[in-house]
C-alpha positions, 0 to 999 in steps of 0.5 A: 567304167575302169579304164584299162591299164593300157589306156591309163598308159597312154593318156598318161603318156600323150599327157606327158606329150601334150605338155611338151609340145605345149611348153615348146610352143609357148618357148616358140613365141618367145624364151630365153636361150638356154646353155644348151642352145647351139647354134645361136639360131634366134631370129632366123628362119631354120632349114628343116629337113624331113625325109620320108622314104615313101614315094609322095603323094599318099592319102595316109602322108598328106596330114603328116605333109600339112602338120610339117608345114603348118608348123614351119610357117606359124615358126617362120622356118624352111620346111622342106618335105623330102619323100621318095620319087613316085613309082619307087619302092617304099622302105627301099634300104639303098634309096634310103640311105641315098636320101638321106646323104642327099639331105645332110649335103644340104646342111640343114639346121635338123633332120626328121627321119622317117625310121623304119630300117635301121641297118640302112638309115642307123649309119647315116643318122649317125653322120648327120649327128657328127656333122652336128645336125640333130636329129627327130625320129617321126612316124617309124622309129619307135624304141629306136631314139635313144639307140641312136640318138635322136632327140625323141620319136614322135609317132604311135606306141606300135607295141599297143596298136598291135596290143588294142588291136587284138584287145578289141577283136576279143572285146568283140568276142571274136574265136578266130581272126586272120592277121595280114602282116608282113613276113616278121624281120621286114620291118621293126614296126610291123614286128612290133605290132604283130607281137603287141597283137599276140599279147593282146589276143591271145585265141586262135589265130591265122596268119597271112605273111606277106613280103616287102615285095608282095606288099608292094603289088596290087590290091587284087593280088593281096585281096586273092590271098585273103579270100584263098585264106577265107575260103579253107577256113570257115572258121575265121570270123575276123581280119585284122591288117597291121598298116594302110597298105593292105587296106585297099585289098582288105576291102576288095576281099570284102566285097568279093566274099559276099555274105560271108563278109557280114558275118566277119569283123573286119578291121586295120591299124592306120587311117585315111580317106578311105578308111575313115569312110569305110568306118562310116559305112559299117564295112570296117568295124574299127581303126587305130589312128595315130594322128599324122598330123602331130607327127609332122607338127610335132617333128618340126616344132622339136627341131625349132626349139632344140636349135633355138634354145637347146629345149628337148622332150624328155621322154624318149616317145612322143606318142600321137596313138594309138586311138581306136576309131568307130563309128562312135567317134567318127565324126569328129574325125570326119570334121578334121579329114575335111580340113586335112588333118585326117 
């Protein structure tokens, strides 16, 4: 079967990825120094940073959790996880930019951002990189490193999941979905997958804005909208939600739509515990996965080798997805949630 031009894209891109990750772990166990080395860090243990302005613990950030310490512990480095305090607001601009200040005061050797508000984070990054502390974009900042000089973004082409998304649901033969997203300006990766959504379902669609602060209520609210939506159109015979947010009020609204809700393909971009199982019992009919996992590995190994050797990735992206999850490939994935790498 002729791959699509979008699949030939990423594989040659994770690809490109693999082998970078794959010469810096070879470099880990043991490589001459470059010109480019600047700290004269060989031999010792590395303090890594990573801040994540989402309030810890969650389902969808224990894998990024486990790659960043595994990769800190085979490195012998510090790797310290910063997430936001629980029960604060996630991609809080002034909570943000504090975490950040409160991250460079500890002069690490790198810094890991989470990258999902520029406006608040961009000022901040900038400082860290004159105060001589690189820096490695992971999970958001897609399309944002070489701005700001990151040393590269590690993390999922969110322009094709929003792109695949919708070239599944045609693929599926769907006439008319709704999308449940954030209001366009929230945040640059939610931008960036509504738009990859439009190029890649080009039909009939409903749309489901929702603010930061709407997002951030409870499943029962969200999953009222969606039925409401549901309700006046009989016409929708899929949804689609752009991130792990919406998930939990996604199948809420399922469960509450009854037999209508056999009748809708239902399907999100992201994955976790409860997506993974809700893949397995048939009520989501697809997911996009980008491997959190290598999101957090990746970050760290970045941030070891560039500060022991002056190595760095090439290409500005470091793609871990997008990767359509079904029932067909699930139980691989099954295997690896079981070890928490899903």
């Amino acid at each position: 079967m002729q791959q699509s031009l979008t699949t030939r894209r990423l594989r040659a891109r994770w690809t490109a990825g693999v082998a970078a990750a794959a010469a810096l772990a070879a470099c880990a166990a043991g490589c001459g120094a470059s010109d480019g080395a600047a700290k004269g860090a060989t031999g010792r243990s590395l303090k890594i940073i990573y801040v994540r302005d989402v309030p810890q613990p969650t389902p969808f950030d224990a894998p990024i959790v486990k790659g960043y310490k595994d990769a800190g512990k085979r490195l012998g480095d510090n790797a310290i996880f910063q997430g936001a305090p629980a029960n604060t607001k996630a991609s809080d601009p002034a909570q943000e930019k504090r975490m950040l200040q409160n991250a460079v005061a500890e002069k690490p050797d790198c810094l890991i951002v989470t990258f999902d508000t520029p406006s608040a984070q961009g000022p901040e990054v900038q400082k860290a990189q004159k105060a001589g502390i690189p820096v490695v974009f992971a999970n958001a900042g897609y399309q944002q490193a070489e701005k700001y000089g990151a040393l590269t973004y590690i993390g999922s082409d969110e322009t094709l999941q929003g792109k695949m998304g919708g070239q599944e649901l045609a693929k599926r033969g769907i006439k008319h979905p709704l999308v449940v997203t954030l209001t366009p300006g929230s945040l640059p990766l939610t931008d960036q997958r509504n738009a990859g959504f439009k190029s890649g379902y080009t039909g009939n669609t409903t749309w489901l804005y929702m603010s930061l602060k709407e997002a951030a209520g409870t499943a029962a609210s969200i999953a009222g909208s969606i039925e409401a939506k549901l309700a006046r159109d009989p016409s929708i015979d899929a949804v689609f939600t752009t991130g792990v947010v919406f998930t939990p009020a996604q199948l809420a609204a399922r469960t509450a739509t009854g037999a209508r809700a056999a009748k809708t393909t239902w399907a999100t971009i992201d994955t976790n515990a409860q997506i993974l199982g809700a893949v397995k019992d048939g009520e989501l009919a697809f997911a996009l996965d980008q491997q959190q996992y290598l999101q957090g590995y990746w970050a760290a190994l970045v941030c070891d080798q560039y500060v022991r050797y002056g190595l760095r990735p090439v290409d500005p992206v470091m793609a871990t997805g997008p990767i359509v999850v079904t029932r067909t490939n699930l139980a691989d994935y099954l295997k690896a949630a079981a070890e928490g790498i899903h």
